[in-house]
N, C-alpha and C positions, 0 to 999 in steps of 0.2 A: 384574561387570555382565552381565546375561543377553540385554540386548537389540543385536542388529548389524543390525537393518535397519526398514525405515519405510516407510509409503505415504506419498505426499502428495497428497491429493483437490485437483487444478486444473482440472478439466473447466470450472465456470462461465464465466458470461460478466460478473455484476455489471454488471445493467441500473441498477441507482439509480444509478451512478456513471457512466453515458452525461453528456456527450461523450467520456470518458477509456476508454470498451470498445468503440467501436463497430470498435476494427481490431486490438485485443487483449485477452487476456481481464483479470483483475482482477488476476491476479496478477503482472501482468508491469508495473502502473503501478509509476511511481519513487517513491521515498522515499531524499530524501538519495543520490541521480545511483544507487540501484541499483532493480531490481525487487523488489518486497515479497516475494516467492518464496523471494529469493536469502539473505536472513535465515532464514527457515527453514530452509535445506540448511546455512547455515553452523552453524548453534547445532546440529544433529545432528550435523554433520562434527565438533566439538569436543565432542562427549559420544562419540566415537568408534564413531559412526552410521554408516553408509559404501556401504551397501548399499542404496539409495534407488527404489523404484517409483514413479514420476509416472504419475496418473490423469489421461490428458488428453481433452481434448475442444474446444469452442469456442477458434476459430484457435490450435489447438494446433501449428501449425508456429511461431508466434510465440518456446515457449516454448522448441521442439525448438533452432531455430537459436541458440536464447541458448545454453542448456545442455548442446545436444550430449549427451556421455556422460558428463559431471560431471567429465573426469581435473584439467579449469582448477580446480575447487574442490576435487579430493584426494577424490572420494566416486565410487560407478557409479551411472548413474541406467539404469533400466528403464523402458521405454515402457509402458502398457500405456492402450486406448484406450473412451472411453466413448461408443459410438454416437448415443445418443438423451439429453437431458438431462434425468434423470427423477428425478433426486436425488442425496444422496451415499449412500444405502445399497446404490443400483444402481453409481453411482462405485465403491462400496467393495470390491462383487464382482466388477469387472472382475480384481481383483487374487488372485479365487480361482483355488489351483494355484501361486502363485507366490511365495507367503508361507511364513516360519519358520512355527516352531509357536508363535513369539513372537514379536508385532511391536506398533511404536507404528502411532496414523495421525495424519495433522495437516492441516490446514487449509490450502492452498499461499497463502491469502490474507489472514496476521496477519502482525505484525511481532515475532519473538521472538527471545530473545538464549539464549546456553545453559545460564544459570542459571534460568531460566523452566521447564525441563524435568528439570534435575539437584539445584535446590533442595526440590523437590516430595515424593521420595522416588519418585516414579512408574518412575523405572529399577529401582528394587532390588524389586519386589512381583514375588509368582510366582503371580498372579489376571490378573483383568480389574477395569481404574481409569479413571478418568476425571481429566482434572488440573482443576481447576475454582479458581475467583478474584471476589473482594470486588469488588462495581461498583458503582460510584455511580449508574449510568440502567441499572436491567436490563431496561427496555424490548425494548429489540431484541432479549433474548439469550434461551436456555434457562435457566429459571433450576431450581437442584439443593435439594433437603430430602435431609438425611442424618441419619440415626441411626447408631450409634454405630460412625462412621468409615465408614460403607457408602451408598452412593446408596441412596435410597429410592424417587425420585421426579425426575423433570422437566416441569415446566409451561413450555411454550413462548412466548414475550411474553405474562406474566401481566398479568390487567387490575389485583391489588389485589398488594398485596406481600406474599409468601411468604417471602424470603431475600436475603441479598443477594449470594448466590454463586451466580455464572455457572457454564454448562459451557463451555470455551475452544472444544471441539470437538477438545482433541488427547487420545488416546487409549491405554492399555497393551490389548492382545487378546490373546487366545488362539485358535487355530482354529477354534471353538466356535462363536464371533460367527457366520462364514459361515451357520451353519443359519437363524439366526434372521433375518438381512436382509432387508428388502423394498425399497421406491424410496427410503423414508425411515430412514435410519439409526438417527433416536431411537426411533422405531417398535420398530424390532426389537431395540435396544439394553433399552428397557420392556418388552419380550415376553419377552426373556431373564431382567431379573431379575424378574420376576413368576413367571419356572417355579422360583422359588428359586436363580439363580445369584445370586452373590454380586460388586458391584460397587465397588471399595472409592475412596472418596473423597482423593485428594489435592490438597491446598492449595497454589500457585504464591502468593509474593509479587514473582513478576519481574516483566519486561514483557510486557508481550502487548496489544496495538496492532491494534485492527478499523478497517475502512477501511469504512465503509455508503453514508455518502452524497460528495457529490466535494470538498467544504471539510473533512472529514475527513483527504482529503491534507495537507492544511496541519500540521493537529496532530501528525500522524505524523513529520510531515519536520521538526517545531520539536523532539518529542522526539529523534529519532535524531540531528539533529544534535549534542546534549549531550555526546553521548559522540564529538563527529567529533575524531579527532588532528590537532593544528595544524600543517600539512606546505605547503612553499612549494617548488615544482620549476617554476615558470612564471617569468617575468621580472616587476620592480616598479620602474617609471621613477620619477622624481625626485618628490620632494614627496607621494609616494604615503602614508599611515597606515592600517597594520594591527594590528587592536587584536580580542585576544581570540582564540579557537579558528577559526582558520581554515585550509581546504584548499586550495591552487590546482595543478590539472597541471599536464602539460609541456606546451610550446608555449604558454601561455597569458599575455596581456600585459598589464600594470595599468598603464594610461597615467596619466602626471604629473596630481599634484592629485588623486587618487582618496583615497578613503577608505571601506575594508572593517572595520564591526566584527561578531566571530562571536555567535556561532557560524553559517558560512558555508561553503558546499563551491560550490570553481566548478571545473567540466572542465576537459579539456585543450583546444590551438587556440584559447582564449577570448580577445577582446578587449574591454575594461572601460575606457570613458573614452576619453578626459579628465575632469577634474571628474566623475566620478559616485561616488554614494554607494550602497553596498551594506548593509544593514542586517539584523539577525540573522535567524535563522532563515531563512535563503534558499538554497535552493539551484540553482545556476543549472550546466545539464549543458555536453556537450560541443560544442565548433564554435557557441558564443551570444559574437555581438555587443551590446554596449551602447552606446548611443551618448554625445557630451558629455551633463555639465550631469544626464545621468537619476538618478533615486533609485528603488531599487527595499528594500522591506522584507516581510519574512514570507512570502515568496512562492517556487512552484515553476516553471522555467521549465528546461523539457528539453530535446534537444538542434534546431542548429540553429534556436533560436529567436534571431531580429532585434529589437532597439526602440530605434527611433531616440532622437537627440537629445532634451533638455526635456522628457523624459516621467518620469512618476508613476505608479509600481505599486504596492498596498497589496494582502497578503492577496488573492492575485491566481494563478494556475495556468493555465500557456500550456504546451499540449502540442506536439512535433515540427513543426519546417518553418513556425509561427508568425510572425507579420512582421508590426510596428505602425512607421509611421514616423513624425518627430517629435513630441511635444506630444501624446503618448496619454496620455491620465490615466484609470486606475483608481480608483476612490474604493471608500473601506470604509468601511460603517455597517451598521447593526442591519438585516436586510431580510427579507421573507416570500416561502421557496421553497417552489414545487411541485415535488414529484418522485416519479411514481408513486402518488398523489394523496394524498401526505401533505406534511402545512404544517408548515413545519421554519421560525423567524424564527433566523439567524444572524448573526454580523458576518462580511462576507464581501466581497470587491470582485470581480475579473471572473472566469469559467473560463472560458479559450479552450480550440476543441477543434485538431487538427493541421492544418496547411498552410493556415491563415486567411490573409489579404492585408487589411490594416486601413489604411487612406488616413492621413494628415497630419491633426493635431488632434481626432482621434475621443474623446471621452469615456464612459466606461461607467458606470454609477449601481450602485451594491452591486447587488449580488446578480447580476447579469447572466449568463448565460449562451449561449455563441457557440458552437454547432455545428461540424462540420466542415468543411475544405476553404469556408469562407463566404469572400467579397468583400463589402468595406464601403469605400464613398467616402469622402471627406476631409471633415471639419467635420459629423460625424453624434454627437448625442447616443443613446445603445442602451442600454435596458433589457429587462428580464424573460428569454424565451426564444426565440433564433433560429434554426432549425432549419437543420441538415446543409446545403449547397452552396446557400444564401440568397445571393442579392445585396442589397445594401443602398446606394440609391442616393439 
């Protein structure tokens, strides 16, 4: 295998997924209690990747302090910093000078495993490739025309359908690329093979997981759980039933009458119940209380997050330092979101964003979304959108 090291473009900030960026960037949201990032260092670290350059930029100490110098994940990571956010082609040249003569680059903000990248054949080629994959909405994506095994073309969110293969955005290069780069990476990546360089197409049937909009979290976190190992290192009081692929750390308490079915990952320091119900795809981080009697299903709730007693969470994502006390009920149904002014109708219940303070019996109507740091009084029904430090009285 010819390739030993990697960029990973994380400069972004991932405004469509505001409330979950305004204090980190995109790649550092959880999926299944890790950072979406941290799946992509691992799936290199295990194709024996190890030499790792991070393009950082928007609160990019976020990612420094997570990752340090990689030795926790067995890889070295390289700083290298993108002043201005002007695209990933300008991202991509931060990392001129510091590159093999052969490198991958990847997107710091997909969820992929290391079959995604070693299934492809994209390690064994001694060109320039692109790994590319069959999507059922290529709306959002760059979508690829290849003739015979070679990129031909990229049309960026095509209005009529052309193909139905994505570019993922992760990449084989050669030192070459550098000349052609401008702010925009497909830009010069089409400049390149229009002077006749040769771009050769590889096909992924792994995973590879884009995070666009913030109910997106949800799907990520229902997939990755699939594959969570069912690991118990926290305590389970009496009457308790666990049923199905579930994780619980240390320190973590499953008070009597509870019942978790997976697939399920709960931190460590966690306390769950009495009588509550945990229900799949959920995953609920470190230092979160639950309180009696609650049911929580399909949902993301990160660390330090509170909810009291008699409460109902459906399809629901509470980010850091979160606090709903008794009788908060999420509700999920079909709803029409704005975000960045496109109308997305989802099934989706509430996104809290960090260190909200939510009163006693608050109800949220689908689709809802809570800003940051907000305060909301007791016995308020809230819909649509509530901006950053709103009181709600």
């Amino acid at each position: 295998m010819s390739f030993k090291q990697a960029v990973v473009l994380a400069a972004g900030e991932g405004e469509r997924l505001r409330p979950f960026t305004a204090s980190k960037p995109k790649v550092m949201i959880k999926v299944a209690n890790k950072p979406i990032m941290q799946y992509v260092v691992e799936a290199l670290e295990r194709n024996g990747i190890r030499r790792i350059i991070f393009v950082v930029g928007y609160k990019k100490e976020k990612i420094m302090d997570y990752f340090e110098d990689g030795k926790a994940l067995g890889v070295e990571i390289d700083y290298v910093f993108q002043k201005h956010l002007l695209g990933t082609g300008d991202a991509l040249k931060q990392a001129e000078g510091k590159t093999d003569d052969k490198f991958l680059v990847l997107p710091g903000d997909n969820v992929i495993q290391a079959d995604t990248i070693s299934d492809s054949g994209l390690l064994d080629i001694d060109e320039n490739g692109i790994l590319i994959k069959a999507h059922n909405d290529v709306s959002k994506y760059g979508v690829v025309t290849v003739e015979n095994g070679m990129i031909k073309d990229i049309i960026e969110k095509p209005s009529k359908e052309i193909s139905n293969l994505v570019n993922t955005g992760i990449y084989a290069f050669e030192q070459g690329i550098f000349a052609f780069l401008d702010d925009d990476l497909i830009s010069g990546l089409l400049s390149m093979i229009r002077r006749g360089n040769r771009v050769k197409a590889c096909e992924t049937h792994g995973a590879w997981l884009d995070a666009v909009y913030p109910w997106d979290i949800l799907s990520l976190n229902g997939i990755v759980l699939r594959e969570n190992p069912a690991e118990v290192k926290g305590k389970i009081e009496r009457g308790v039933t666990i049923d199905g692929r579930v994780t619980i750390g240390k320190n973590s308490v499953i008070r009597a009458n509870s019942y978790v079915k997976g697939p399920v990952i709960i931190g460590e320091n966690c306390e769950i119940g009495p009588n509550a119900c945990i229900f799949p795809s959920t995953s609920i981080g470190n230092d979160v209380t639950i309180g009696a009697f609650t049911e929580i299903k399909n949902s993301v709730l990160t660390e330090m997050v509170k909810i009291g007693s008699f409460s109902a969470i459906q399809d629901s994502i509470f980010d850091t330092g979160s606090y709903a006390e008794g009788g908060f009920i999420a509700r999920s149904e079909e709803a029409e979101i704005e975000i960045g002014g496109e109308h997305r109708r989802v099934k989706v219940g509430a996104m809290v964003g960090e260190y909200c303070e939510i009163g006693s019996n608050v109800i949220a109507y689908p689709g809802t979304i809570i800003g940051n740091r907000c305060r909301i009084k007791s016995m308020k029904e809230l819909s649509g959108r509530i901006p950053d430090g709103s009181l709600v009285v």
